[in-house]
C-alpha positions as CSV (number, residue, x, y, z in Angstrom):
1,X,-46.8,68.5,-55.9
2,X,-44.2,70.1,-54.1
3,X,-43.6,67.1,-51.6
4,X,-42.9,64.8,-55.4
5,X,-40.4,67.7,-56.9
6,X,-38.5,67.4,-53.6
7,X,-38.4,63.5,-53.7
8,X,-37.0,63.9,-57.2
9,X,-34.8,66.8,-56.8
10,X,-32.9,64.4,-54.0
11,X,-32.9,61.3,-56.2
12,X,-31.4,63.2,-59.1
13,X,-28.8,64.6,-56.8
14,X,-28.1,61.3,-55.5
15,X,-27.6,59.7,-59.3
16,X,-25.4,62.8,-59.8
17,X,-23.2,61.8,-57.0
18,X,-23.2,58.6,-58.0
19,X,-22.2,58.6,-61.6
20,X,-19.2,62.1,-60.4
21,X,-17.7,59.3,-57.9
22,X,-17.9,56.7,-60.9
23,X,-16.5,59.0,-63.5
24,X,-13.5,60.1,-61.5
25,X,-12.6,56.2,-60.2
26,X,-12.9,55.5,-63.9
27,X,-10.3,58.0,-64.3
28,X,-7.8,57.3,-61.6
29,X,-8.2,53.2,-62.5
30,X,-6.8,54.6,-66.5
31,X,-4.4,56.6,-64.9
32,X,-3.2,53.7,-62.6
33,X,-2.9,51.3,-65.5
34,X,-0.9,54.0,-67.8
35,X,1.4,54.8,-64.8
36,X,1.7,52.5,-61.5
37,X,2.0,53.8,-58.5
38,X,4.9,51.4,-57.5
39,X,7.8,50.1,-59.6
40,X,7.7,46.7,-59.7
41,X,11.5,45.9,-58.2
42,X,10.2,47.4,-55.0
43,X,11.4,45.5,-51.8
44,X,8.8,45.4,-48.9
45,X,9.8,46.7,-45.8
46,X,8.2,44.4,-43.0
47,X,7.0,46.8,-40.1
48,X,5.9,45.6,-36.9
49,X,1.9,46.0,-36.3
50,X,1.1,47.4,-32.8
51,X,-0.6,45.2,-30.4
52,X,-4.4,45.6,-30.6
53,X,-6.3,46.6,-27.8
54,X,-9.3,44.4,-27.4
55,X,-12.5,45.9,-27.8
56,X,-15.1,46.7,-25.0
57,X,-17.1,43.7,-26.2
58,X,-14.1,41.6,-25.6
59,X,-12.9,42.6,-21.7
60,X,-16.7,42.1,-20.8
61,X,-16.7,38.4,-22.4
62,X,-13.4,37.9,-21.0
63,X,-14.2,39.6,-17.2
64,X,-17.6,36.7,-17.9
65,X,-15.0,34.3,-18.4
66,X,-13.2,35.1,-15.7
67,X,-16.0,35.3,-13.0
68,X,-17.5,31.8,-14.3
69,X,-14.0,30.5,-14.0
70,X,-14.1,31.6,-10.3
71,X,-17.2,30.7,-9.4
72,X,-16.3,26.9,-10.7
73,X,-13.3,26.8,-8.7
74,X,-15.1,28.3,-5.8
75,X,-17.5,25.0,-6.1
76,X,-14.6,23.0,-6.2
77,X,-13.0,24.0,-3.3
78,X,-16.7,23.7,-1.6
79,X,-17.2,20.3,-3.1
80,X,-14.1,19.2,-1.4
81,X,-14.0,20.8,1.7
82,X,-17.9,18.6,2.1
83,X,-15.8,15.5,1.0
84,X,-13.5,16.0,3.3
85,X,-15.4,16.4,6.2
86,X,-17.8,13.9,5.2
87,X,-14.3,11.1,4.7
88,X,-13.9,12.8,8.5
89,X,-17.2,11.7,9.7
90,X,-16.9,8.5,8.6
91,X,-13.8,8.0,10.0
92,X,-15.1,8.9,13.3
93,X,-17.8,6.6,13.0
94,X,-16.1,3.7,12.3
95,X,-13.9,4.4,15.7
96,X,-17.2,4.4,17.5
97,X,-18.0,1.7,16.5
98,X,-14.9,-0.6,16.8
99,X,-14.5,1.0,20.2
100,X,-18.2,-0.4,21.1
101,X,-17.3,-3.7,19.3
102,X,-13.9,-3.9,21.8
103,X,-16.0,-3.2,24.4
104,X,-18.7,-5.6,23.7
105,X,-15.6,-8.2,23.7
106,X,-14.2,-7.2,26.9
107,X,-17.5,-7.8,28.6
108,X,-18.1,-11.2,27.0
109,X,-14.4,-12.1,28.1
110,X,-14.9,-11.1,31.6
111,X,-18.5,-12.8,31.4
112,X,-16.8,-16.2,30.2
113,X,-14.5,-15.8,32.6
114,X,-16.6,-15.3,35.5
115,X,-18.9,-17.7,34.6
116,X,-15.7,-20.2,33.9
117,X,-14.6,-19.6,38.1
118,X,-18.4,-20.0,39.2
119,X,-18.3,-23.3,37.6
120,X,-14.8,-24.0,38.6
């Protein structure tokens, strides 16, 4: 029994609360219509809001940002220092091999030409 007075006891106190912060809003809302608070030829003075500082929320997402942002250029430089040196190996391949193709000519020449004096 005691355990359902207490339970009403706080909801009555609560409703009481209530309907004292209705009664005097009531109040101040007459009062406000009888009297505004500003006269109505008032000028507006425009006042410069402080910059907000972002919230903790915000400098992690942004420090997330960040590091992604780094990590994707860090790629990028990777991707293209591998280009690079693969464009580099190529190169060097190629030289290879035209050097072996000159070669190859050289000796054919000075086989033709051998085999040109033997006849001769």
């Amino acid at each position: 029994m005691k355990n359902k007075d207490n339970l009403d006891s706080k909801k009555e106190k609560k409703v009481n609360k209530i309907k004292e912060q209705l009664a005097r809003l009531r109040a101040k809302l007459a009062s406000e219509n009888k009297h505004p608070s500003f006269p109505p030829k008032s000028k507006f003075k425009k006042t410069k809001d402080k910059p907000k500082q972002p919230k903790k929320e915000e400098i992690k997402v942004k420090a997330k940002e960040a590091k992604k942002k780094e990590a994707k250029i860090k790629i990028i430089k990777n991707r293209k220092a591998k280009e690079a040196k693969k464009k580099e190996a190529k190169i060097k391949i190629i030289k290879n091999r035209k050097a072996k193709e000159a070669k190859k000519k050289e000796k054919r020449k000075k086989k033709r030409q051998k085999e040109l004096t033997k006849k001769n």
